[in-house]
N, C-alpha and C positions, 0 to 999 in steps of 0.2 A: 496661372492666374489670367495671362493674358486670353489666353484660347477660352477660359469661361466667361468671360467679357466679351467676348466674341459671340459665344451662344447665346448669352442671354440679348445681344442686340437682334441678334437675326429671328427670335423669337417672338421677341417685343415688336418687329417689323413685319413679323408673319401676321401677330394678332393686329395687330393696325391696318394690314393690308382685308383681314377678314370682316371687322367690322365696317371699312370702310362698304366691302361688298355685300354686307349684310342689312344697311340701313337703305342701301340700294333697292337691296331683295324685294324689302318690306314695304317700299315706294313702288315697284313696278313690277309688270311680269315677269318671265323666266323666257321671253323669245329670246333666239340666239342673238340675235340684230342686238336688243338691247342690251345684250351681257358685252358686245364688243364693245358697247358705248363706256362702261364702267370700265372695261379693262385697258381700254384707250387711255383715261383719267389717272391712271394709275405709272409710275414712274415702272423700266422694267424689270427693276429688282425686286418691287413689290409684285408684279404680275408672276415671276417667278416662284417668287415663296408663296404666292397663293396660289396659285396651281399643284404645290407641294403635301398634295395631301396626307396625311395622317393614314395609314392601312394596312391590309396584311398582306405580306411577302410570302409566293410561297417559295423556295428557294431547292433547285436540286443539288446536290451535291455530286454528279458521276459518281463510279462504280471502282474504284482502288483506295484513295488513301485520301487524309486531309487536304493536300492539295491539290484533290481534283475540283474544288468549287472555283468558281469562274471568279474572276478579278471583280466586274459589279455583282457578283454573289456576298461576296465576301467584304464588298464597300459596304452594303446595304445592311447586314445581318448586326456588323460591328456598329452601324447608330440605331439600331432598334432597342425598345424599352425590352423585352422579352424576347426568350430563342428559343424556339421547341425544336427539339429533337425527333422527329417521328421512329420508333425504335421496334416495328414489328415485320413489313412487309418486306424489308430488306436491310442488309446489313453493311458496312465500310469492314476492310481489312484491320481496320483500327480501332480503337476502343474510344467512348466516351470522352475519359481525360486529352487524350492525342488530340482530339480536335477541338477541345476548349484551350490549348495549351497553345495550338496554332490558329485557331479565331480569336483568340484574346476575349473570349466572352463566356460567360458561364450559360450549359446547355441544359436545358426544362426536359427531361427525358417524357415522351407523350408515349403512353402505351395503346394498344385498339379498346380499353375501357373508356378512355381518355377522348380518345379521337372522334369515337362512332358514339358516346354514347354523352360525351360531357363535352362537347364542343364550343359552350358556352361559356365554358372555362377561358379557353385560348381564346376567344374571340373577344372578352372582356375587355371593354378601354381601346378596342383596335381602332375604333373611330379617332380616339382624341392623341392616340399615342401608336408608334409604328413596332406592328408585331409580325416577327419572322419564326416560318413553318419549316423545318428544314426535312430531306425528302433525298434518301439515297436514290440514284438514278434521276432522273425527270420526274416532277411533281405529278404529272398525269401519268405515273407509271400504273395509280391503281383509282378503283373507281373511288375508293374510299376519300380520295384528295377533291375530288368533283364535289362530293357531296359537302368538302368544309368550304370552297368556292361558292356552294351555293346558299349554306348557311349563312356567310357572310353578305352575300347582295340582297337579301331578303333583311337583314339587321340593316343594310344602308351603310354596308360597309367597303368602301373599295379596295382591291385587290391587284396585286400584279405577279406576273410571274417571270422567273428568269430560270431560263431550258439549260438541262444540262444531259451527257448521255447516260442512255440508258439501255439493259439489253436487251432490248426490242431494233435496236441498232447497231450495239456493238458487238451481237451475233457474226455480222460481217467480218470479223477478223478470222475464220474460218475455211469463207472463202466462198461459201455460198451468197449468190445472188439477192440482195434483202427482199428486189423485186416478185421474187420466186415464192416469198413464202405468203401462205396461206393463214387461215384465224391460229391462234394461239392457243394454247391450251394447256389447263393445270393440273397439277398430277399430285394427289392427295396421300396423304399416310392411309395406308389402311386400315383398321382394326379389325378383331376378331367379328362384329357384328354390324361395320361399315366399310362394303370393300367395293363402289361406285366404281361403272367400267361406262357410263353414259357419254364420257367423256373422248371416247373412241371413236364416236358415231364422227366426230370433226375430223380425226387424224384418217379415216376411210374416207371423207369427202376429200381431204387435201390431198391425199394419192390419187383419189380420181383425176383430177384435175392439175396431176403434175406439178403441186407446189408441196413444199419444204412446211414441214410442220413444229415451232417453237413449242417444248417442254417448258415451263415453269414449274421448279418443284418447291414441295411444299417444307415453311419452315414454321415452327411452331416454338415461340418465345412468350412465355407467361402466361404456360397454358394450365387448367387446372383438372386434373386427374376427375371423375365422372364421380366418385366417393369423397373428396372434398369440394364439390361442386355441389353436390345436392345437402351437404351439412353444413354450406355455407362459411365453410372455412378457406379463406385467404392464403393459402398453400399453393406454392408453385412447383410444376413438374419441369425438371433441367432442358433448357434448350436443343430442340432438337432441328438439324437438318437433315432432306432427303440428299441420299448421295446418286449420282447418275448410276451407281448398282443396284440400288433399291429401284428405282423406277424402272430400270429395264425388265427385273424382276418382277414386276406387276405387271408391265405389259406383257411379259409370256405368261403369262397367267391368262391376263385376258385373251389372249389367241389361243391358248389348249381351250379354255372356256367355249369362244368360238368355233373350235374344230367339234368338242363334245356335242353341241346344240346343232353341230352339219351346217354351218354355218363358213362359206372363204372368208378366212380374214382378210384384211387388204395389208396387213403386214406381219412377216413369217420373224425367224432365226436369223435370216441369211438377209433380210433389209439393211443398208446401209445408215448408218445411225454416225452422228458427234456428238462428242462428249466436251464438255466443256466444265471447267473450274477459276474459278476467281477473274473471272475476264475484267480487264482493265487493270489489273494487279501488277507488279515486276513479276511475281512468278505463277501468271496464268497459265494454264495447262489446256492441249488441244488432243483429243485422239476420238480417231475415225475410223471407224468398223463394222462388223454386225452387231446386230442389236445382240446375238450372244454373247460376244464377246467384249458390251457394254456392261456385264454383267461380274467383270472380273476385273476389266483394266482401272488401274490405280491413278486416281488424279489427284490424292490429295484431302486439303481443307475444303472445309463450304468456301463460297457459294457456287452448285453446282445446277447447273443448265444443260438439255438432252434436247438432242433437233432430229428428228425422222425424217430424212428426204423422200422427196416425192416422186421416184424411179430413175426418170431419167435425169441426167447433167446432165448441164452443157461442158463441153471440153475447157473451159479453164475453171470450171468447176472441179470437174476430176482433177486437175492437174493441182490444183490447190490442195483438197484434199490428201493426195499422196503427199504431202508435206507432212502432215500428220498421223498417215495410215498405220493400222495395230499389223503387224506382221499376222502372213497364216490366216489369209480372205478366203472364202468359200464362196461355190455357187452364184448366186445372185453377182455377188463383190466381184469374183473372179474376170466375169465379164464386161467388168469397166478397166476401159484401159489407163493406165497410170497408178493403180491404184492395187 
């Protein structure tokens, strides 16, 4: 009883504090000079709660479990009127409940229908009432999160963010250099009549140029089969993740393809590749090999991640590596030492 007595004064003191600045508004211009003058006039409890604007959070969550979100993650999230979930571009070792059960708050599950196409949904009320976006890895892990940042300053809505890691960084647990690596790139499911190899042209400039090339593979959660898509039927096909087998897979594909068309690949069998699963997790998995022998090594559950290095290491590069290395290296492999 007391703590709601509590709310509804600080509330009451926010609006007092906004009208005070609002009758201002309507008397004078918006130069800064003048706004100190008002904010001067104002006791600093009031200048606090009016500065406390009303907005959307977007909040990342890191990459293992419920308690990877940061302490002002997790301040912020527990007094918002609404929690979205973002639940497509990436996953938590945890499920849904687990981390409503440890935020103390119930989670809005947003799917990419939701995000890319109804965003006006979530952004409702964000003005007058505080709404958090939540975001495995780092809220700018995808471009999709820019575009509801921008949806928002265009509504007149403000926005803040609070960084959390993501594996665009926590690659480095591997051992490669973050500085080393080169643009990124996404490695799609293939189909029978969609098998994109465009995506190579990046992973051949980043060998040129001696940097480490980031895999992302592709996941696909509430996706709809091409037969109940065209009849308009809401039927979803079971969540699929690419495993670092599969993607290795596809890139020898794309290199026989290249050898077919007399074309050098810029990576063979025998390229040193890591393999990577559930990073950030208690039971992340690390193995480092040829890209052959990427094709076999067992890491487990999603979420999995593949990095093509860029020829050469530097010597505690290798020497990290051999911490991880798949026994029975070949050729290329053979000739780094430690490894």
């Amino acid at each position: 009883m007391v703590s709601q007595t509590k709310e509804g004064s600080t509330e009451l003191q926010r609006s007092s504090s906004r009208r005070t600045l609002a009758v201002f508004m309507q008397k004078t211009t918006t130069k800064h000079s003048e706004m100190m003058v008002v904010l001067s006039c104002l006791e600093s409890s009031q200048v606090a709660l009016l500065l406390d604007f009303e907005m959307l959070y977007m909040i990342g969550l890191g990459l293992g479990d419920a308690k990877d979100i940061t302490v002002k993650g997790l301040e912020v999230l527990r007094r918002c009127s609404r929690v979205y979930l973002e639940a497509y571009t990436s996953v938590l070792t945890v499920g849904k409940e687990v981390l409503e059960e440890f935020y103390g708050r119930k989670l809005i599950l947003a799917d990419r229908e939701e995000v890319e196409q109804e965003a006006n949904n979530i952004l409702k009320d964000a003005d007058i009432s505080d709404v958090a976006f939540l975001v495995v890895g780092d809220p700018f892990g995808a471009t999709t999160h820019s575009d509801l940042i921008l949806r928002a300053t265009k509504l007149g809505i403000p926005y803040r963010v609070i960084h959390n890691a993501s594996i665009m960084n926590a690659v480095g647990c591997c051992g490669l250099q973050l500085y080393r690596f080169g643009e990124t790139v996404s490695v799609v499911f293939w189909t029978d009549t969609w098998r994109p190899e465009s995506f190579f042209d990046k992973v051949k400039k980043n060998r040129q140029n001696g940097m480490h090339t980031l895999c992302l593979l592709d996941i696909k959660v509430k996706e709809q089969s091409l037969e109940n898509l065209i009849k308009g039927r809401k039927i979803y096909e079971p969540p699929r993740y690419m495993s670092v087998n599969q993607a290795a897979q596809q890139l020898l594909e794309i290199v026989q393809n290249q050898r077919i068309r007399g074309e050098e690949p810029a990576v063979t069998e025998e390229t040193i590749c890591v393999g990577l699963a559930r990073v950030g997790a208690e039971d992340q998995k690390i193995a480092a090999g040829t890209l052959q022998q990427m094709c076999t090594v067992d890491l487990g559950g999603p979420l999995h991640s593949l990095i093509i290095t860029g020829g050469s290491l530097h010597p505690m590069e290798m020497e990290m590596l051999s911490l991880f290395s798949i026994p029975e290296y070949s050729s290329e492999s053979q000739s780094i030492d430690g490894l």
